[in-house]
Steps between C-alpha positions, in 0.01 A plus 500: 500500500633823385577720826317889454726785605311774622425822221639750780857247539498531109482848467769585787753266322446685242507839629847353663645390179432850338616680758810308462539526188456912497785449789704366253441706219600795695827403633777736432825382392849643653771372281850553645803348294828557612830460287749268470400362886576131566306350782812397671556825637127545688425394788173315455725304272735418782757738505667627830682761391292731276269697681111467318288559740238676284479224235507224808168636600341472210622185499330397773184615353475352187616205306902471480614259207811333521521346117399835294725519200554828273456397105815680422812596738560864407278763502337613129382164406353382877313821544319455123461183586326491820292910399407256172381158622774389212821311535776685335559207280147511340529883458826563389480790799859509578755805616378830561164463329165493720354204242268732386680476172521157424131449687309735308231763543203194518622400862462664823787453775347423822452908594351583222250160507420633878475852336221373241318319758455850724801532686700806523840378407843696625890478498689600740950510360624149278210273492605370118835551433672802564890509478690554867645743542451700141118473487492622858743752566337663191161410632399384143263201424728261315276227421146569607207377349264829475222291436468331873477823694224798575791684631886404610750703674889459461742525799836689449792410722865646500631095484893548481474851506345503865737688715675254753765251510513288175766232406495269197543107615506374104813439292652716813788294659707722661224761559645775331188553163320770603108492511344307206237573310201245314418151613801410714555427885478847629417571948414886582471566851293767401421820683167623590148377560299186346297774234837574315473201317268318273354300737409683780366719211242205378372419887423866510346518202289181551426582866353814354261265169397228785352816717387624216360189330239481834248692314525387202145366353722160362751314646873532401741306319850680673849357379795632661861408422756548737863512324718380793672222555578576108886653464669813603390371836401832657326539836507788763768420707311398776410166357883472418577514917296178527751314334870477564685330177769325674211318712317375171490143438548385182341160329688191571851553286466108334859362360463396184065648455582647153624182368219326387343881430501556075725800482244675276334831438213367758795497800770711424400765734794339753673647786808456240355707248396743713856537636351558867714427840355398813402817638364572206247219458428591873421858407266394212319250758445831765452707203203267331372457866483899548264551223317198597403717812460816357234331248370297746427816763301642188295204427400524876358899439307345231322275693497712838340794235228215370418407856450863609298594158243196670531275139775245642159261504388538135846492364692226390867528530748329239905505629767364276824607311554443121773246563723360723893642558810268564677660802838251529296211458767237309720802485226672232348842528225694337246356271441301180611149604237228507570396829280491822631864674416647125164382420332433814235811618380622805145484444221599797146541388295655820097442425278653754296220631740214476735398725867520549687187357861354333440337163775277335335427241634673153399788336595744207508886489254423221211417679482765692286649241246223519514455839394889577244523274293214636554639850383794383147324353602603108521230282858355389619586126509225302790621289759488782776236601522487876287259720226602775648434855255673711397108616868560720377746710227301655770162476818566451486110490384596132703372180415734185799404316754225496797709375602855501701618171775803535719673222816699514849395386329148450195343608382339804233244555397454849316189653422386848833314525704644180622796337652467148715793393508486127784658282451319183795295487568442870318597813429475847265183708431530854311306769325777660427254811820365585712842348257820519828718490599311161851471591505113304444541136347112369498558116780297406440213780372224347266381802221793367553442125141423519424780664650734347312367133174549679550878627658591151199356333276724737678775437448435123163447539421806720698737266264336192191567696588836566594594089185343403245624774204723400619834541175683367224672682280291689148521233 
């Protein structure tokens, strides 16, 4: 006998369910990417050295992941990417371009998709790619995709020009080069307050859009790139006192690591070629860790400003970096490699109503894209590449994919138990469970020929699916 449920029980689950779903649909979205940040160097991600305590808190809140990969290890390509819902491979979006481009006019990045469905979309300093320092000591857009925003605001910053103590650590032996310019290992001690440089200048310019957003009559879509831990590492400094370079520890100093490394374009960003002595390597670590604190203390006026402006509840927070950063880990520094320190993400999605967990299961920069806009009750474009993984933040028991795929110098596949780093004609094969800090390279051992076949012909595979997948508009 079929059991009757009461018109009234009907009509409240009902009511519930909309109610829900109008919840949903007006969720703003706070977007904060940082640059060039590994996870090593937070807290939340075990480090006891680096002072986070801003991004720990939000870590607390939301949904850490601890297998997020980037789809490409330096910064133009990752940032198209992930703003796209594309891998790089599929769109050609490689360099300095924003993958606009190569993506054409017919597809929306995930802004502007949030901007056509009502929301008022912003950008707040390098959200796609902008080049550090140029782009942002001239406080020009590099890269930007026009398109995705209702209104965007640069952030100037002196960089090596700040007034303070500078010294060049690259290609700088004996100590003597004076300051370099560009894309090289620069520290400035510099003088002054956290507003002098870029990013104090983006908290205090999204501190001021969040209080303003509050009476908006739509919710927001707000990106905001902060441009530290990127190089010149430049800080106040204040956040220079915290850390004493002779007292930095330095990875594990293997005999013998690089051996069974390729000595390829991927890894040639060496301790050797960098022509850096101990102190040096030292004062890079306190130097990296200085801006780490200086961007860190501006994420936390962000989030102190969204608490105060009373949306902290309707907002859902995204934290994560562009890509990883080698910092003496098998003697390598700096991006581009394939390896763990290089591709792995921090990644913390806060969603009001769900609570605080640690997922290990892996995820993409890519579906972040997906993810958001079913939290956020629009319907997910069927013309993008990345995977929904919003099932995580009520399990992170939840499997969405069974491999994670990387690009740099080379291409990594990542499994539960393997990552194959893929150079053409040699490569890299870990087991991630017995030798997570890949310091015992299998390729050539004959024990995992058979392994090695398989994760080559799913790296095959996944690149095919990718060329062929439907890239048009969803009818």
């Amino acid at each position: 006998m079929k059991t009757r449920i009461p018109f009234a029980l009907v009509l409240f689950a009902a009511l519930l369910s909309l109610a829900g779903a109008t919840e949903a649909k007006n969720r703003n979205v706070l977007f904060i990417i940082s640059d060039d940040l590994t996870s090593t160097a937070l807290g939340c991600y075990g480090n006891r050295i680096c002072k986070t305590p801003n991004i720990d808190k939000l870590a607390t809140r939301g949904t850490r992941f601890t297998r997020a990969y980037c789809q490409a290890t330096f910064c133009g390509p990752s940032r198209a990417s992930l703003m796209f819902g594309y891998y790089p491979y599929a769109t050609k979006a490689t360099g300095y371009t924003s993958g606009r481009e190569k993506i054409g006019p017919d597809k929306d990045s995930w802004p502007q998709y949030f901007r056509r469905n009502g929301y008022h979309s912003a950008r707040v300093s390098k959200v796609f790619h902008m080049g550090v320092p140029p782009d942002i000591a001239k406080g020009s857009d590099g890269a930007d995709d026009p398109a995705s925003w209702d209104e965007k605001f640069n952030s100037r910053g002196p960089e090596t020009r700040a007034p303070g103590k500078g010294e060049t650590l690259q290609d700088n032996p004996d100590g003597t080069k004076k300051l370099a310019g560009g894309n090289r290992f620069v520290v400035v001690e510099a003088e002054g307050d956290d507003l002098v440089h870029s990013d104090g200048k983006t908290a205090q310019k999204t501190i001021e859009l969040i209080h303003r957003y509050k009476d908006l009559d739509k919710p927001f879509f707000l990106a905001v790139g902060f441009v530290r831990p990127h190089v010149p590492f430049v800080a106040p400094r204040k956040y220079f006192d915290l850390y004493e370079p002779k007292k930095m520890v330095l990875p594990p100093k293997i005999p013998g690591d690089q051996d069974d490394i390729p000595l390829n374009s991927a890894n040639r960003r060496t301790t050797a070629n960098y022509k850096m002595n101990l102190l040096q390597q030292k004062k890079l670590v306190a130097g990296y860790y200085a801006s780490v604190t200086y961007m860190d203390a501006m994420v936390g006026k962000v989030l102190e400003a969204l608490e105060k402006s009373g949306q902290r509840d309707d907002t859902i927070v995204i934290f994560t970096s562009d890509h990883g950063y080698h910092l003496g880990e098998h003697d390598m520094w700096s991006k581009v490699s394939v390896h763990r320190e290089s591709a792995q993400v921090p990644l913390i999605i806060c969603v009001p109503g769900k609570k605080p967990a640690v997922c290990h299961s892996l995820a993409e920069l890519i579906d972040l894209y997906p993810t958001v806009s079913q939290l956020c009750g629009l319907k997910i474009p069927g013309n993008i590449q990345g995977k929904n993984i919003s099932g995580m933040l009520d399990d992170p028991a939840v499997k969405v994919r069974d491999a994670a795929l990387s690009s740099g110098k080379g291409r990594l596949l990542r499994t539960e138990k393997w990552a194959l780093l893929d150079y053409g004609k040699d490569g890299e094969l870990y087991d991630m469970e017995k030798d997570p800090r890949q310091y015992v390279n299998l390729i050539d051992a004959p024990a995992y020929a058979e392994t090695l076949a398989d994760l080559r012909a799913k790296l095959k595979a996944k690149l095919s699916e990718i060329g062929k997948n439907d890239l048009s508009p969803e009818q």
